[in-house]
N, C-alpha and C positions, 0 to 999 in steps of 0.2 A: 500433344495432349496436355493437357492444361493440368497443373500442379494444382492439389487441394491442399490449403492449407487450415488446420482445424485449431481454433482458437477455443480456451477453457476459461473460463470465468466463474468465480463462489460469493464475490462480494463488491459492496456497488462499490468503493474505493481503487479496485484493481479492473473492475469495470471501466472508470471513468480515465483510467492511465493507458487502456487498448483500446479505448472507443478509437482516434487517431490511426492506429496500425489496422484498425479494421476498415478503416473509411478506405485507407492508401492500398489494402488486398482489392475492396468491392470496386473500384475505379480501374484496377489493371484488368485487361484482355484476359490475359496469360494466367490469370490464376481464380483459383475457386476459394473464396471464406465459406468456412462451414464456423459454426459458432454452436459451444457446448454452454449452457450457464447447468449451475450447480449450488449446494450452500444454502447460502442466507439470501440469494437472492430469490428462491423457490420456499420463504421462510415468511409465514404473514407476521408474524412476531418481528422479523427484520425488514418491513414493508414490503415483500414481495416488491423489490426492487426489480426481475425482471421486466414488469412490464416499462420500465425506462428505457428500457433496449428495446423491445418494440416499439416504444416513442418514437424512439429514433431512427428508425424505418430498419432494424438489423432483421433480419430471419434467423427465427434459433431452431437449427439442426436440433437437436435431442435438448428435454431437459433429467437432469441428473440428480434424483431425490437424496440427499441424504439428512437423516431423521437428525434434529438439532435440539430434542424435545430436552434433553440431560446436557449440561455445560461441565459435567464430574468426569475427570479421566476415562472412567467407565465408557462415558456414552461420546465422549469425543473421539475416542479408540473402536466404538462404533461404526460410529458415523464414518470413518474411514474405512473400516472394512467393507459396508454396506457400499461406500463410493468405487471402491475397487471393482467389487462384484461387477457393478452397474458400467461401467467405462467399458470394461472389457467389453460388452455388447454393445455398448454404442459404438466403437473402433472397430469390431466386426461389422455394422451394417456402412457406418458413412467412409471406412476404409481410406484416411486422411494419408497423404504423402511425408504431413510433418504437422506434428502435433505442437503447438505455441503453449508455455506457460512464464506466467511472471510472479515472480515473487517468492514468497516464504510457509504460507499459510497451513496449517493444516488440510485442509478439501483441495490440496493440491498433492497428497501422498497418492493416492489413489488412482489417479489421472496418470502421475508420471508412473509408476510400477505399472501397471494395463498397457503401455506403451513400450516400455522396455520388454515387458514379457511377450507382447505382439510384435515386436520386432518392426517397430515404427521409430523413423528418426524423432529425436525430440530437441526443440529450440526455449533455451530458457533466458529469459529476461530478469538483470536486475541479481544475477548471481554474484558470489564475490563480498559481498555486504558483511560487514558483521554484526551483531545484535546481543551484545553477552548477557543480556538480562531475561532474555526470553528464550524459548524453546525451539521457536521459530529458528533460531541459527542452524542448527543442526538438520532440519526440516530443509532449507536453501543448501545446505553443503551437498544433503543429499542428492537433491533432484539436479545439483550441475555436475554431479558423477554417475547419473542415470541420462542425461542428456550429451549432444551430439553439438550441436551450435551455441554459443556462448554469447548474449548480449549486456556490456555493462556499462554502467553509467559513468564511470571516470577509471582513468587509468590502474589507481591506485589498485581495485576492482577488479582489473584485467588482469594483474599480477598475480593476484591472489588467486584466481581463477587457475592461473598456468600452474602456480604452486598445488593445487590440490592433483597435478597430474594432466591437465588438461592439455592439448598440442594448439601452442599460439595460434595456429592458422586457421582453428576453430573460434578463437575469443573477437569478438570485434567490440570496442570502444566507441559506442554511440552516442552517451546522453542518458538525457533522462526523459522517458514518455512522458512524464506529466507537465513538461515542459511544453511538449505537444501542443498537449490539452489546453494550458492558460491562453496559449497563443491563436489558438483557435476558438476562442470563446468567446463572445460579447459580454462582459460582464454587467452587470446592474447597476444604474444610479442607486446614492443612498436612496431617495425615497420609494424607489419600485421598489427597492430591496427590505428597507422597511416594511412596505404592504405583504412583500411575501412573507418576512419572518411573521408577521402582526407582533410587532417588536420596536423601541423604538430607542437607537443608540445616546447613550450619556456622554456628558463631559469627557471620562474614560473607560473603554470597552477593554475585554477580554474575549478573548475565542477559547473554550478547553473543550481538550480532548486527551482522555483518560483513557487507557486498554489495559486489561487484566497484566501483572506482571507472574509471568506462568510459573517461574523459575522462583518466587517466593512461595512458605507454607503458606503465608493470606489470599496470593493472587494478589496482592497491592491495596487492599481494602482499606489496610492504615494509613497506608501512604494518599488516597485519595482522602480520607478523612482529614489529617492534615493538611491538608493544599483548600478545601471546605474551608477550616475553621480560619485560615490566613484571609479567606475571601473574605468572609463577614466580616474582615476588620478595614476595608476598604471600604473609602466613601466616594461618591459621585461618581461608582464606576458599576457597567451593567454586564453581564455574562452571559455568552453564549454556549451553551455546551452540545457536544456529538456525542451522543452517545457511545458506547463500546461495542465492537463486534462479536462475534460466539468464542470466540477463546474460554479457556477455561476459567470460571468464574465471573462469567463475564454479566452473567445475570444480577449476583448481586450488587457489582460494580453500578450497574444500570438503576437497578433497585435507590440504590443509595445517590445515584443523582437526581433520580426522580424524587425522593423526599426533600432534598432539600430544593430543588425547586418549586415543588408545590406552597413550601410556607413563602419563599420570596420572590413571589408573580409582579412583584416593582420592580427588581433590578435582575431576574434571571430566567433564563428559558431554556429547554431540551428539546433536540431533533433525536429521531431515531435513525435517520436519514434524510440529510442535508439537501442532497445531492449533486455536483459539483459544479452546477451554475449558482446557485446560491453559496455554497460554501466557498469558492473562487470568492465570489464578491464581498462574501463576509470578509476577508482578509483583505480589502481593500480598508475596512475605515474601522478595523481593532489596532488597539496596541501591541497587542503579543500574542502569541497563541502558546498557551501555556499546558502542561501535561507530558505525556511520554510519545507522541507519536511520530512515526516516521515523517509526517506532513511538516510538523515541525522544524527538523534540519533537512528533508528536499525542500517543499514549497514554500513555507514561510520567508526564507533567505529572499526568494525571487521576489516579492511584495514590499520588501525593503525593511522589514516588520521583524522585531524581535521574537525568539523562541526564549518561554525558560521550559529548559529540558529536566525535569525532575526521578534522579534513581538513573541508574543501568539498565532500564530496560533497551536503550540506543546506543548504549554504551559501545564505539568499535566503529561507530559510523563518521565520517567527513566532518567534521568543525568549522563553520565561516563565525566569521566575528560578531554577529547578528544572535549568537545562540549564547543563553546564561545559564549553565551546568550548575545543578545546585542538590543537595541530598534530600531526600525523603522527610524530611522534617519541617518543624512550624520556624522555626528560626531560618534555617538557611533560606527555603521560601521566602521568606520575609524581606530576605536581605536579597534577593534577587531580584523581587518585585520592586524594593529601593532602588537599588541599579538601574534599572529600567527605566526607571523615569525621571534619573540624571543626566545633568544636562549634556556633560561629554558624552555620555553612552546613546542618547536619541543623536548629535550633532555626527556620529560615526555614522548610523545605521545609512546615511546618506550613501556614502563610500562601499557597500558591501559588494563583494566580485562573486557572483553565480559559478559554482563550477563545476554545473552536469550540463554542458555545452550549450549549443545555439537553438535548440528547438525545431530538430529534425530529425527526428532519431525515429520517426514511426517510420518515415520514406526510406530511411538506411536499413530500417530492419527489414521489410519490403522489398528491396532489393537486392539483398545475402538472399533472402529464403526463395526469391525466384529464381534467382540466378545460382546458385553454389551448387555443385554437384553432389547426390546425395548417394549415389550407385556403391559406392562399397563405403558408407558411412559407419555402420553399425559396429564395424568393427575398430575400435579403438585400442591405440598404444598408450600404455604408460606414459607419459612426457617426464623425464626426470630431470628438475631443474638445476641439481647439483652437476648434474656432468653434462647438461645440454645431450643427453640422448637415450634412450628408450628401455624401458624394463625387456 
């Protein structure tokens, strides 16, 4: 009987990191993809990005409304509850053998509880991480002690994983999906890429990408304000920016890039979504991708392309030499953006070593979840790493 494996999805970023694991599920005999979207992809405010996944010829099993109307603890605390409810009946009709999730997210609470309580093995991707600046840490700590199979992107990751209790023989050290993805993508000459942005790159470019910082009283709104007013003092350089996802506060985060883009339609533009053949390419011909986002220290590294990582919000994650840490402020920004485009610091970027493997991590995930025996899964031991043996 052929294994169903049920993959969940809330946003087209975490979308774009499983398109890959889902291509390598739809291609095997042996096994069934059922495919959940949820979030903001079901969000026209967040371009109702599923219909990208229809593009792509995916079938979506169930979609999973939850109400994204409020970005106030209130309604994000909602929105989770309102996903739970909703899971639990989706996992009653399509009755998946191992429910897939990756990442950190909130619209991912929901999913993984309705799983645990239905007594469905759960596979989580990309646990292990740490994030001290945002809320989201606690959110991944959770769902890889609510889950059964362990997929991470480096070692380092896998440790961490064993340490929170987990039994090695469940961790496996794969990579990093997005790694996947770049490698399976044609990306875009500058000038097609051009005609899609309707945009046209300068002297020097920037990529930003700004996300509410959850774990401040502002949500980061100063902190983007700052990193703003450093930009207008740069000249012959043009700016691309990503909008934010629904995090909290994420609306006026958005709010506040859309003003300052509207007054400077010469050197600056906003996607609400990119989407990752375009935004792949964009980082082919920027200088840096500047902001707080995890894109930054995975994929930016692999582009050869400087990050400045601005604030803790990534705080706890891998470091390659390509990345410029710098605090929340108009000065240290400044002094980053200098670095950047010294001559030692571009004549490095040449030399930077990748290290969330070789770009097969969607096929290794693929065959753990077909192959690994799940028959008395549920029931898990303590793994105690102090004494190498079991609570």
């Amino acid at each position: 009987m052929k294994r169903k494996i049920c993959i969940v999805t809330g946003s087209r970023a975490e979308y774009g990191l499983l398109k890959p694991l889902l291509e390598e599920i739809r291609r095997d005999r042996q096994l069934v993809a059922q495919l959940v979207v949820t979030g903001m992809h079901l969000s026209s405010e967040f371009g109702l990005t599923y219909r990208e996944i229809e593009k792509d010829g995916f079938f979506i099993d169930a979609k999973v409304k939850m109400p994204l109307a409020s970005d106030s603890a209130v309604g994000i605390s909602k929105s989770i509850g309102i996903g739970l409810m909703c899971f639990a009946r989706v996992y009653e009709r399509l009755r998946p053998d191992i429910v897939v999730l990756l990442g950190d997210r909130f619209e991912l609470l929901g999913p993984s509880i309705a799983a645990m309580v239905g007594k469905i093995p759960l596979a989580h991707i990309n646990g292990g991480e740490v994030t001290e600046g945002a809320f989201d840490d606690a959110i991944r700590h959770s769902i890889t002690k609510m889950s059964h199979l362990h997929f991470t992107s480096a070692n380092i990751y896998s440790k961490r994983v064993i340490q929170l209790g987990e039994n090695p023989k469940s961790v496996f050290t794969v990579g990093q999906l997005s790694l996947d993805s770049i490698k399976r993508t044609r990306l875009l000459p500058k000038k097609a890429l051009e005609k899609e942005l309707k945009f046209k790159f300068n002297t020097r470019n920037l990529l930003v990408t700004f996300h509410p910082v959850t774990l401040e009283r502002d949500n980061g709104q100063n902190q983007l304000r700052h990193l703003l007013k450093v930009l207008d003092q740069l000249k012959d350089t043009n700016i691309i920016f990503t909008k934010s996802n629904a995090d909290t506060g994420g609306r006026l985060i958005n709010r506040i890039i859309t003003e300052y883009v509207s007054k400077r339609k010469n050197k600056a533009v906003a996607f609400t979504s990119m989407g990752q053949l375009k935004y792949f390419s964009t980082m082919q011909f920027v200088d840096a991708l500047v902001g707080n986002s995890s894109s930054g220290i995975v994929e930016a590294p692999f582009f050869k392309i400087a990050t400045i990582n601005i604030g803790d919000r990534q705080k706890g994650r891998i470091r390659v030499k390509s990345i410029i840490d710098c605090w929340p402020t108009k000065k240290s920004i400044k002094e980053a953006l200098s670095r950047l485009y010294s001559i030692e610091f571009q004549k490095n970027l040449k030399n930077i070593a990748y290290p969330y493997g070789d770009g097969t991590a969607a096929k290794k995930i693929k065959d753990i979840l077909k192959s690994y025996n799940i028959k008395n899964i549920l029931k898990k031991s303590f793994y105690n790493v102090s004494f190498n043996n079991r609570y």
